[in-house]
C-alpha positions in Angstrom: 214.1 -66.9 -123.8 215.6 -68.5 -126.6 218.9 -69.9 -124.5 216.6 -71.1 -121.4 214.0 -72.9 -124.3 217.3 -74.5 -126.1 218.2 -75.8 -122.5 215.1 -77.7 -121.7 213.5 -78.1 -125.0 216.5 -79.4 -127.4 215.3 -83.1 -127.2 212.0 -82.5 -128.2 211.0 -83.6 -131.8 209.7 -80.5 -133.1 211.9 -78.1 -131.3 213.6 -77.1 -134.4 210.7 -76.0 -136.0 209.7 -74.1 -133.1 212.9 -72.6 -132.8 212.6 -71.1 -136.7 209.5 -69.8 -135.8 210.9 -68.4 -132.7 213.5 -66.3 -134.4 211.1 -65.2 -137.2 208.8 -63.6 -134.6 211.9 -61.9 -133.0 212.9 -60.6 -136.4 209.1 -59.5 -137.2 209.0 -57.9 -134.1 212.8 -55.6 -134.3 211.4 -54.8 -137.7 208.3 -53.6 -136.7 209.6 -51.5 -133.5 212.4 -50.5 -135.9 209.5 -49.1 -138.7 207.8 -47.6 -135.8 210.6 -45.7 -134.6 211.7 -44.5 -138.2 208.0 -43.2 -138.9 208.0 -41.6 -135.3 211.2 -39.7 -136.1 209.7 -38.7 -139.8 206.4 -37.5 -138.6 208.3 -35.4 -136.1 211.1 -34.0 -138.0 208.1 -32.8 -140.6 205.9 -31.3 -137.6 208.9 -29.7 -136.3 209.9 -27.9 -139.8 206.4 -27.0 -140.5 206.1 -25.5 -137.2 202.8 -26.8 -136.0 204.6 -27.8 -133.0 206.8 -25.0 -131.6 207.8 -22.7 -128.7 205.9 -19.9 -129.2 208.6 -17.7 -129.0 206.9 -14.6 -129.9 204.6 -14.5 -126.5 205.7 -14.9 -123.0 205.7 -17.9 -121.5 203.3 -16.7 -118.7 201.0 -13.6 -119.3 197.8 -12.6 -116.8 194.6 -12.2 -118.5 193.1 -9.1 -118.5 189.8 -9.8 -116.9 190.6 -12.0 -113.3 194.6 -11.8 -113.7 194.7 -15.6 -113.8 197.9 -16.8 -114.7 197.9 -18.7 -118.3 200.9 -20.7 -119.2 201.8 -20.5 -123.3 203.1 -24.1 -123.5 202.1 -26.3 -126.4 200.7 -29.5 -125.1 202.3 -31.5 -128.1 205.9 -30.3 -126.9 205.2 -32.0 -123.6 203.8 -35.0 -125.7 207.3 -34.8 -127.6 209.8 -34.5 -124.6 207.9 -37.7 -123.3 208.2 -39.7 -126.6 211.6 -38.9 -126.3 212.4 -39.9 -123.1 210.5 -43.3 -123.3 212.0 -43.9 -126.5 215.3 -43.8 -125.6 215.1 -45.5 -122.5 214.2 -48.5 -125.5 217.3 -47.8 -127.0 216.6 -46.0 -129.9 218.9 -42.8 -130.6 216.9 -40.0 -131.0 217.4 -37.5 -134.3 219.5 -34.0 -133.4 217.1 -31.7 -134.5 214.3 -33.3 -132.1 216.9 -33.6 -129.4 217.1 -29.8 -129.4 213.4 -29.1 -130.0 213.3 -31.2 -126.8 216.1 -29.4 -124.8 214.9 -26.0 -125.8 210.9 -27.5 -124.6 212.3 -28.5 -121.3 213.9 -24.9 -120.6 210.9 -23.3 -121.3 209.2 -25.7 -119.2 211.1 -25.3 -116.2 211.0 -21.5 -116.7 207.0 -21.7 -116.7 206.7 -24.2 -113.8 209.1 -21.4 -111.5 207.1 -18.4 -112.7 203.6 -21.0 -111.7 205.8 -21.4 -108.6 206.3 -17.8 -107.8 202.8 -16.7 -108.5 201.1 -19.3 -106.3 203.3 -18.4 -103.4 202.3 -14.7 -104.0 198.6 -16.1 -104.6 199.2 -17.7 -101.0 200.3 -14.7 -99.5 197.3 -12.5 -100.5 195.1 -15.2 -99.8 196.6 -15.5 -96.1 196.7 -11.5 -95.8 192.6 -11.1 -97.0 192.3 -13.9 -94.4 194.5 -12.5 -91.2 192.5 -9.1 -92.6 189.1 -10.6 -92.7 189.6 -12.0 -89.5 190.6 -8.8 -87.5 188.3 -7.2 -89.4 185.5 -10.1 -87.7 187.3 -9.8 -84.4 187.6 -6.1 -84.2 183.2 -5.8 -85.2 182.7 -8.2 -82.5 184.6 -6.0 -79.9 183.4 -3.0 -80.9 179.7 -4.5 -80.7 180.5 -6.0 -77.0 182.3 -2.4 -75.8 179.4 -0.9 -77.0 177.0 -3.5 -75.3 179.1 -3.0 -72.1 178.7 1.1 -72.5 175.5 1.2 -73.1 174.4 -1.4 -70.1 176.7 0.6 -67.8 174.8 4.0 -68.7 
C-alpha cells in the first residue's frame, strides 16, 4: 500500500503528511496485534498452570452412561478453543509459546483418539441399527406369511 500510494501520490502537496500518518497507523496497528498476542500467550500460559483447561487425564476419553449407553466424549471444549487459537495465530505469524504448543499437541492426540473411538461406536451403532431393522423386517414378513398360510388353510378346509 505504501509503495503503490508513493507511486501515484508523491506529487501531491500533502502527501508527506499523509504518508506520516500512514506509517503511524501501521505502527499502532503491529503494536496493538503485537499486545494482543502477548496477552493471548499470558492468559494461556496461566490457564494452563492453573489447570482450568486440561486433558482430563484421570477419566477415559469415551465412557457409556449407565442409563441408555450413549456414548459421552470427556473433551474440554476450551482445548478445542486453544488448538484453534493456535492454529490461526500462527498462520499470522506469531510463534507460539512451548508449553502451549504441547498443551496443543497433547489436545490433538486425544482428539483424534475420541473422534476414532465416535468412529467405531457409530459403525457398531449402524450395525445394530441395520440388524433390529433386517430383524424387524423378517419378523413383519414372516407374521404376514404365517397369517396368509393360515388364511389359505383355513379357506381350503
Amino acid at each position: 500500500m505504501q509503495s503503490t500510494s508513493e507511486k501515484f501520490l508523491f506529487d501531491l502537496s500533502g502527501f508527506h503528511n499523509l504518508k506520516k500518518d500512514v506509517a503511524a497507523l501501521l505502527q499502532e496497528l503491529k503494536d496493538f496485534n503485537s499486545n494482543a498476542f502477548n496477552l493471548w500467550s499470558r492468559t494461556k500460559l496461566a490457564t494452563l498452570s492453573n489447570t482450568a483447561i486440561s486433558l482430563n487425564v484421570n477419566k477415559p476419553v469415551v465412557q457409556f452412561e449407565n442409563v441408555n449407553q450413549m456414548m459421552v466424549v470427556n473433551f474440554n471444549d476450551e482445548l478445542q478453543k486453544l488448538i484453534r487459537e493456535a492454529r490461526q495465530l500462527t498462520v499470522l505469524g506469531h510463534s507460539i509459546p512451548e508449553q502451549i504448543k504441547k498443551a496443543v499437541e497433547q489436545a490433538k492426540k486425544f482428539m483424534r483418539q475420541a473422534k476414532v473411538l465416535e468412529k467405531v461406536y457409530l459403525l457398531k451403532l449402524k450395525d445394530i441399527i441395520l440388524h433390529y431393522t433386517a430383524y424387524s423386517t423378517l419378523s413383519f414378513h414372516f407374521h404376514k406369511l404365517k397369517h396368509h398360510f393360515l388364511r389359505k388353510l383355513f379357506c381350503v378346509i
